[in-house]
C-alpha positions in Angstrom: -2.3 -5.5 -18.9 -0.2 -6.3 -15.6 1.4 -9.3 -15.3 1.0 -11.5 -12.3 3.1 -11.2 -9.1 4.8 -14.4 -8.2 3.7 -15.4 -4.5 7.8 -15.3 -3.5 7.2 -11.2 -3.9 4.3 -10.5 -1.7 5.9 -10.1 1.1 7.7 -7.2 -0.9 5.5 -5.6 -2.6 3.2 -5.4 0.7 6.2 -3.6 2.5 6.5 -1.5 -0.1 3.1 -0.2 0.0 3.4 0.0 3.3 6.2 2.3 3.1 5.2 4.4 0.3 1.6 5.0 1.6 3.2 5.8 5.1 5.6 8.6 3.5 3.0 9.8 1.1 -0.4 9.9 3.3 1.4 9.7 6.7 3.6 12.8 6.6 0.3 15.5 5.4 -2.1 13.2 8.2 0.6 13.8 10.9 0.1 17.5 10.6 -3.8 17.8 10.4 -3.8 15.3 13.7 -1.3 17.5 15.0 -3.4 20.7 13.8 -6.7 19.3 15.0 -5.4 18.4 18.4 -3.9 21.7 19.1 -7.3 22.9 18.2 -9.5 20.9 20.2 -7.2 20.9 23.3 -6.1 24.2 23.3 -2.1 23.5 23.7 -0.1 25.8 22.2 3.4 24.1 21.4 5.7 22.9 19.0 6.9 20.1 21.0 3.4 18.4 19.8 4.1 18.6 15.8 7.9 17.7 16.9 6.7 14.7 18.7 4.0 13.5 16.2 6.8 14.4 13.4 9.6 12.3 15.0 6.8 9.5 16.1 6.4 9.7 12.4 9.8 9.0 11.3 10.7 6.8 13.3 7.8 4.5 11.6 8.6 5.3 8.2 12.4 5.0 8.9 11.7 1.0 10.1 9.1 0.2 7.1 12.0 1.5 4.4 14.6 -0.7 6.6 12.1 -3.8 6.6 12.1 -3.1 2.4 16.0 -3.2 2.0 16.5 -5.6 4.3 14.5 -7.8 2.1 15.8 -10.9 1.0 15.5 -12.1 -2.4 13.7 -15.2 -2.9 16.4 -16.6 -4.9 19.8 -16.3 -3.4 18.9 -15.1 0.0 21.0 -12.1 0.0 19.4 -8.4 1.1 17.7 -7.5 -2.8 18.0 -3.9 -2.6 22.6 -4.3 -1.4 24.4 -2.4 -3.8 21.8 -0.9 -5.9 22.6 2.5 -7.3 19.5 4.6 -6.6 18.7 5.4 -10.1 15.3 6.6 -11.0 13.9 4.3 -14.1 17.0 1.9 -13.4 16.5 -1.7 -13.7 16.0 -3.3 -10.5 18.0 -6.8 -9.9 19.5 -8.4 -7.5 23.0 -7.6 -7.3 24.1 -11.2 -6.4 22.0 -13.5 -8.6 20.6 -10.9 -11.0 17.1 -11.8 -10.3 14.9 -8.7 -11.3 11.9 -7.4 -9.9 8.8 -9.6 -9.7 10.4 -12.2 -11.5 10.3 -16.2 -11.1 13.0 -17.5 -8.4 
């Protein structure tokens, strides 16, 4: 059973699909477009993966800023400032204390 989102999260959980779906769908689809390309038009270089790659990145790198530059909807302070990254660790903010997808 998954408990509802409040509507003061959306915004944060959209970026973070964003982000996550970018790194894990974007990174393997940049190399078959940059496969298939070379294909069809016949170039032969690596400034083409390079290019898609670091078009890439740079896409990624702005939708992970846009996430920890989030503010939290109860203090207004940048959520993710301060957070240790911990895999499994509690996530609150480190101002207020308000955790993840709870009520402001």
């Amino acid at each position: 059973m998954s408990r509802r989102i409040p509507k003061s999260w959306h915004s944060y959980r959209k970026r973070n699909w964003a982000a996550t779906a970018t790194l894990v769908i974007g990174l393997p689809l940049t190399f078959l477009i940059s496969i298939a390309i070379k294909g069809l038009l016949g170039i032969q270089s690596e400034l083409l993966l390079l290019g898609s790659l670091l078009l890439w990145a740079v896409v990624w790198a702005w939708l992970a800023i846009r996430i920890a530059r989030w503010p939290c909807p109860k203090c207004g302070v940048a959520w993710l400032s301060n957070q240790e990254v911990r895999l499994g660790a509690p996530r609150a903010c480190s101002k207020c204390g308000l955790g993840l997808y709870d009520e402001p």
